[in-house]
C-alpha positions in Angstrom: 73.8 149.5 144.1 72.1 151.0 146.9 69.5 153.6 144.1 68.7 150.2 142.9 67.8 148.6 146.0 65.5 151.2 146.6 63.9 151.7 143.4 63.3 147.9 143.9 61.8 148.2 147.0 59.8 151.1 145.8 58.7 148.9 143.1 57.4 146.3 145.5 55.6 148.2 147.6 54.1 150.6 145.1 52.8 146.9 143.4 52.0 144.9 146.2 49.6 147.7 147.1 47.6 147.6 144.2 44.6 145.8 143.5 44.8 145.6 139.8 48.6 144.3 140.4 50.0 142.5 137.2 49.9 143.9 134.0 52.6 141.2 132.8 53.0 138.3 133.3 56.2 136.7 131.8 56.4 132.5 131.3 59.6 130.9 131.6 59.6 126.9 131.1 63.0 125.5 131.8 64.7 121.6 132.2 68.0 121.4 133.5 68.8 125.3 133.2 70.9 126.0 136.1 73.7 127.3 134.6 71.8 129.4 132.3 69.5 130.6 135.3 72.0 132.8 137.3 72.8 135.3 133.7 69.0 135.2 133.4 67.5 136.2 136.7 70.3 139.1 137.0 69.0 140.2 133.1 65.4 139.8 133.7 66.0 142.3 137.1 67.4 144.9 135.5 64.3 145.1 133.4 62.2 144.7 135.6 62.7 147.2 138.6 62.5 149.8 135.9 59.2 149.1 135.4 56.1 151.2 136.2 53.3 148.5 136.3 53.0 145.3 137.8 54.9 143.0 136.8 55.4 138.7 137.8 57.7 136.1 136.2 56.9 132.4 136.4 59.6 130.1 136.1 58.2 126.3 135.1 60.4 123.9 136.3 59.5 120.8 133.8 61.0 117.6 135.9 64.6 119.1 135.8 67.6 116.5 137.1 69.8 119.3 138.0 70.1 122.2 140.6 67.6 124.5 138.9 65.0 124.0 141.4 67.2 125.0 144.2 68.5 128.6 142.1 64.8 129.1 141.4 63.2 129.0 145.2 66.3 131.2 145.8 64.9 133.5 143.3 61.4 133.6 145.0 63.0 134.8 148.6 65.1 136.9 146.5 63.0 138.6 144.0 58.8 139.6 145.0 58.1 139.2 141.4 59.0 135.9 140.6 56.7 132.8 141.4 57.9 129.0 140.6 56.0 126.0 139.3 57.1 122.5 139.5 55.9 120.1 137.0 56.0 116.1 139.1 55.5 115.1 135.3 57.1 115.8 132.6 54.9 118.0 130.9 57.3 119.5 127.6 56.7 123.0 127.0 52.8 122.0 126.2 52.5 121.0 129.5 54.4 123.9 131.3 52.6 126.5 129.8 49.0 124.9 130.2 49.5 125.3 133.7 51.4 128.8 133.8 48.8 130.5 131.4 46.0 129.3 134.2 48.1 130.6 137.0 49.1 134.1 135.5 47.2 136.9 136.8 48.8 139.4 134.0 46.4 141.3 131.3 48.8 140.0 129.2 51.3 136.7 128.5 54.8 137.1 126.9 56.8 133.4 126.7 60.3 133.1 126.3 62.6 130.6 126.6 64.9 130.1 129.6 68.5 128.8 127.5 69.9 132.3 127.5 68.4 132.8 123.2 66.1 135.2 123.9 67.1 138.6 125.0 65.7 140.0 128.2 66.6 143.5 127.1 64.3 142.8 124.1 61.3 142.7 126.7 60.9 146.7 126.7 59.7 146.7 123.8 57.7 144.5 124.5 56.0 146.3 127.2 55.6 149.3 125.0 53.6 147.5 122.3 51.6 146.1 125.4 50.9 149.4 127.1 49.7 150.2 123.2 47.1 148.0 123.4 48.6 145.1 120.9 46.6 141.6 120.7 49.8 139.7 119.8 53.3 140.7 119.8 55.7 138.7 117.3 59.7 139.0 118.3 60.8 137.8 114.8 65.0 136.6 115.5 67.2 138.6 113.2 70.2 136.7 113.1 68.8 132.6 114.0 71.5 130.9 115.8 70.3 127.8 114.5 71.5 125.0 112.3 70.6 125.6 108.4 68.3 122.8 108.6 66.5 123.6 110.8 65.6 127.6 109.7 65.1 125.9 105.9 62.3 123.8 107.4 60.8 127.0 110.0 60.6 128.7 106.0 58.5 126.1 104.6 56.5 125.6 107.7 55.3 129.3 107.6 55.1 129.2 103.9 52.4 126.4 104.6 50.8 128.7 107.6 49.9 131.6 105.0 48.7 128.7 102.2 46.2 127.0 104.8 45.4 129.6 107.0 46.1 132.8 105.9 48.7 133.6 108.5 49.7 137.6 108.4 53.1 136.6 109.8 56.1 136.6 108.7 57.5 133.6 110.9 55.2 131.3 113.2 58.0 129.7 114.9 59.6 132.5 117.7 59.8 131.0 120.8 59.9 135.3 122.2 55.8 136.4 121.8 53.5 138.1 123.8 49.6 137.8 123.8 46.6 139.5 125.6 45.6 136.9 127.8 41.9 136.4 127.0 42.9 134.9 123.9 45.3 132.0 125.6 43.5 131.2 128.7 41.3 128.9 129.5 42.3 126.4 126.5 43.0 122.5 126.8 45.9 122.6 124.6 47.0 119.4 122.4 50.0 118.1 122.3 52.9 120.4 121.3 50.4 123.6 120.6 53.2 125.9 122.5 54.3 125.8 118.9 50.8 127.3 117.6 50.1 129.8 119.9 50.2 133.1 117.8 48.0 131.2 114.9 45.6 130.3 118.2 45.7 133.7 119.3 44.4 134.9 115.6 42.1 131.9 115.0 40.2 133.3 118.6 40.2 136.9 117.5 43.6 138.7 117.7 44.0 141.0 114.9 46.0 144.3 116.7 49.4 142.4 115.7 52.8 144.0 115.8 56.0 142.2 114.8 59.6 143.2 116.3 63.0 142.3 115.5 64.4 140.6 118.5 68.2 139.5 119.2 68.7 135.5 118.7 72.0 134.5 121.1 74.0 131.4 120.8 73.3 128.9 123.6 75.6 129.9 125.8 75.4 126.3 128.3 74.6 123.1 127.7 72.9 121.5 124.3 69.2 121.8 122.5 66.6 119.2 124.2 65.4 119.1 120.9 66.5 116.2 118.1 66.3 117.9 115.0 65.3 115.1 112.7 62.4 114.0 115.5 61.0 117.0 116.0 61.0 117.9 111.9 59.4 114.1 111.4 56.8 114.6 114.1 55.8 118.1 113.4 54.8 117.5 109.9 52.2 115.1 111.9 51.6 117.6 114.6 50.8 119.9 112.1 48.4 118.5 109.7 46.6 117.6 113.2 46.6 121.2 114.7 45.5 122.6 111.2 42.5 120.1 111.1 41.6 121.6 114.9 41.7 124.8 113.4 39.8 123.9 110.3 36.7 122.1 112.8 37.2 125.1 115.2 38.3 123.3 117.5 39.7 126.3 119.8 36.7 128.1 120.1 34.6 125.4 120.6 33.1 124.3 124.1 35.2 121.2 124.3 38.4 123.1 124.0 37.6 125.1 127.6 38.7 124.3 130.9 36.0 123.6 133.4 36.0 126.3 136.6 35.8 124.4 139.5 32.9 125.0 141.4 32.8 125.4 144.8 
């Protein structure tokens, strides 16, 4: 208890005194988490304090009904790393991550989901491919704990990806992937696009791509926000709209850039 106290404080210091601080910057967006939130804080530490280079984690709180704003600024006295965003809208995971990417100050982004699914052990290796110079990181589940339905349809949906836009992937849909940063930033994203972020990433230039196996958990608390049948309905529409953005370049065209304040 007490060596990791001090390796923490170490940590802190050592980072807080740098000028090129973050290296990392991990996105969390979560709704009505707080049960989930404890587990994931004390597994996201442990990963954390053992690191060499600066590292933050943003937590998005997107309009949540339950006590998860009060664990998360907790979290901030608690933890120097960790910085918390509260959506007054409700923004989906669109929303949260259009604001998190602009408020990250890491060289590079890695989302994850905040339900307890995605592994926070997994993120080493992560940070290995990262401090290897990677343009995209793919954590491809090994055992999905979803419904049959649902991984049936994530099959044909990246089928369709290599068909329309020649996607090197082997799945599009991982909610647990890290990017450089220059290739996320700085985009007005559409509605839903959280769920075309590596193909974005590629359309503006990323071509170092790894893919890693990653552990898929079952939800441990609570249920999916997600309706199956309305999100499969929907996306088909989504989709054919994001492919036609990608088609009219869209994301690397002047309209698709947030404007810099000026001062």
């Amino acid at each position: 208890m007490g060596l990791n106290v001090l390796i923490k404080s170490l940590n802190s210091e050592m980072i807080l005194n740098r000028n090129d601080s973050i290296f990392i910057s991990i996105i969390i967006p979560i709704h009505n988490e707080e049960d989930s939130l404890p587990q994931l804080m004390a597994e996201l530490d442990e990963v954390v304090i053992g690191a060499t280079y600066g590292i933050e984690v943003i937590i998005i709180n997107d309009v949540s009904t339950d006590g998860s704003q009060k664990i998360i600024e907790e979290f901030e006295k608690k933890y120097y790393y960790v910085k918390s965003i509260y959506l007054h809208k409700k923004g989906g995971q669109t929303g949260c991550f259009q604001v998190a990417f602009q408020e990250a100050k890491g060289k590079y982004l890695i989302r994850m989901d905040g339900d307890l699914q995605d592994d926070p052990r997994d993120l080493k290796h992560f940070f290995n491919l990262c401090m290897d110079g990677q343009d995209l990181i793919m954590g491809l589940r090994g055992l999905r704990k979803h419904r049959r339905l649902l991984r049936v349809v994530s099959m044909l949906y990246d089928a369709l990806m290599v068909l329309m836009v020649d996607s090197p992937l082997h799945t599009s849909t991982s909610s647990f992937i890290a990017f450089k940063t220059e290739f996320i930033k700085g985009i007005i994203f559409k509605k839903n696009d959280h769920r075309y972020l590596p193909l974005i990433a590629i359309n503006k230039g990323a071509t170092k791509i790894r893919e890693i196996v990653v552990s898929h958990r079952e939800r441990k608390y609570g249920v999916t926000k997600y309706n199956n049948l309305h999100k499969i309905f929907f996306g088909i529409i989504e989709t054919v709209s994001f492919l036609i953005r990608i088609k009219l370049g869209y994301y690397n065209s002047i309209k698709s850039r947030i404007k810099k304040e000026t001062k």
